[in-house]
Steps between C-alpha positions, in 0.01 A plus 500: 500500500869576540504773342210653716649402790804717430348770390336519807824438688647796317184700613534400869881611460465823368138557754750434782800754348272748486309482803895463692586845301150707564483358827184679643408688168374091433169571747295559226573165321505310827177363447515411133783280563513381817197280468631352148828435668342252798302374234807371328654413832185301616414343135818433316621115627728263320891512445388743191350772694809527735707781359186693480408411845829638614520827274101589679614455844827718380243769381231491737715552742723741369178717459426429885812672543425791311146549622578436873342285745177708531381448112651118525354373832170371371686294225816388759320202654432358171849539360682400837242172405558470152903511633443232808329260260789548250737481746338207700474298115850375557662664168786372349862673588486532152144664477511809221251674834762455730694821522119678411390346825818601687446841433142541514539385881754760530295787350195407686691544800600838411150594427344310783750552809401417783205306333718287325623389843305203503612376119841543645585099595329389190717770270860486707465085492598468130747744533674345804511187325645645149739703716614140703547284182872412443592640151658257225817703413741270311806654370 
């Protein structure tokens, strides 16, 4: 099963490096992999499912970004879902989705705009709190 799983994480990483580099040239493959990626998103639970978790939000929405808000919107309420629920799941600090999460939030934003306004709280309070934590710098 391990070996599945990554390569299907190595899949999911070189969907989303694509899609980031052909940015709207990806239209045509939109709806081949869009659907498989919330599938994965939805479906794949359990500590050993998180890296691939985090590598499909990275790609799905990388290739929101590169096939604008007009192709995306009918998929962006059930990605800004699948990323409240992970979000609201109370993750670990040390959570391999983590910085996937991070940056989905901030890529759906730049898709979204003023649509993303009301994810904004849930997104920024994270963030506010990562930014307030006193490091532990020993010298």
């Amino acid at each position: 099963q391990n070996g599945k799983r990554n390569v299907q994480e190595q899949a999911v990483t070189a969907i989303a490096a694509i899609a980031d580099v052909v940015k709207e040239n990806f239209l045509k493959y939109y709806d081949h992999f869009v659907p498989l990626l919330k599938n994965i998103l939805w479906k794949a639970k359990g500590d050993d499912f998180r890296q691939l978790r985090g590598r499909s939000m990275e790609c799905v929405t990388l290739i929101a970004i590169g096939v604008g808000k007009k192709k995306f919107a009918p998929d962006a309420k059930a990605i800004l879902d699948i990323l409240l629920e992970t979000e609201k799941s109370n993750l670990e600090y040390d959570d391999p989705q983590l910085p996937f999460l991070r940056a989905a939030w901030a890529r759906m934003c730049n898709v979204l705009q003023q649509d993303f306004a009301p994810y904004l709280e849930i997104a920024l309070a994270p963030l506010l709190k990562s930014a307030s934590i006193d490091p532990d710098l020993t010298v």
